[in-house]
C-alpha positions in Angstrom: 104.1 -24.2 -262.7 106.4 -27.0 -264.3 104.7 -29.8 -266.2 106.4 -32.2 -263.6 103.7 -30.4 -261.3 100.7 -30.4 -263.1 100.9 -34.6 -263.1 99.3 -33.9 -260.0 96.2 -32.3 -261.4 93.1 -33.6 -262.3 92.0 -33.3 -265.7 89.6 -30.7 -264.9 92.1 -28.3 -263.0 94.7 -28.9 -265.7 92.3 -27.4 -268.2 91.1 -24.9 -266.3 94.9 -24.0 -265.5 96.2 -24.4 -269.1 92.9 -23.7 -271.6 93.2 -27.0 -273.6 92.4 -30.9 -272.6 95.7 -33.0 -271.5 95.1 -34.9 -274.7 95.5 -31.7 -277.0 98.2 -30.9 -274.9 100.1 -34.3 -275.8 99.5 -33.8 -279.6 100.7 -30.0 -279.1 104.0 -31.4 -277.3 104.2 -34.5 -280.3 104.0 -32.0 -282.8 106.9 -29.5 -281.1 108.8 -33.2 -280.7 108.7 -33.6 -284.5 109.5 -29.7 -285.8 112.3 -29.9 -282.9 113.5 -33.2 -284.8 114.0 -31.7 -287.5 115.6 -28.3 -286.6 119.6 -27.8 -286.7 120.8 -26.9 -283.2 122.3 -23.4 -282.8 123.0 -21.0 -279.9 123.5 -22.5 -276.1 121.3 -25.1 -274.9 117.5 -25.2 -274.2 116.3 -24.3 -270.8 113.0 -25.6 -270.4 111.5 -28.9 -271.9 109.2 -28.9 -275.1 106.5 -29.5 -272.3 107.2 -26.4 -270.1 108.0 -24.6 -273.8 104.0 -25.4 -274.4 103.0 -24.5 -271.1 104.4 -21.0 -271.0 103.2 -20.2 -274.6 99.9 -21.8 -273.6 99.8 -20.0 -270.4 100.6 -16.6 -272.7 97.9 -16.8 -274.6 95.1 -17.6 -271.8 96.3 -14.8 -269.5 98.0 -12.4 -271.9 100.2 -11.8 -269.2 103.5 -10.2 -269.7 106.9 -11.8 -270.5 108.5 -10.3 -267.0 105.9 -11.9 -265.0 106.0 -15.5 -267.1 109.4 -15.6 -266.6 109.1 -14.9 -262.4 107.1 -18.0 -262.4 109.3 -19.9 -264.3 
């Protein structure tokens, strides 16, 4: 699931998809915003926002799923 879909979730189903409140998920994103800022660009372009970035290591760590399967979703 793309962040552009979880707008549509209440607050409760986002955490209960994700494992952390939409407001620690904001400061998680603000902090990737600021170490991206400051990181030299190398290699081909990024696929997926810093907000789908979070979600798929957020998603990682709550289902210990595998990489393979992550990456069907996504």
């Amino acid at each position: 699931m793309r962040y552009e879909q979880t707008l549509r979730l209440s607050n409760r189903e986002f955490k209960r998809l994700v494992g952390v409140q939409r407001h620690t998920f904001n400061q998680i994103v603000n902090v990737l915003q600021d170490a991206a800022s400051h990181r030299q660009t190398r290699g081909s372009s990024k696929k997926l926002c810093l907000e789908d970035q979070a979600l798929v290591c957020l998603t990682y760590w709550r289902e210990y799923r595998t990489y393979f399967h992550i990456a069907s979703d996504w």
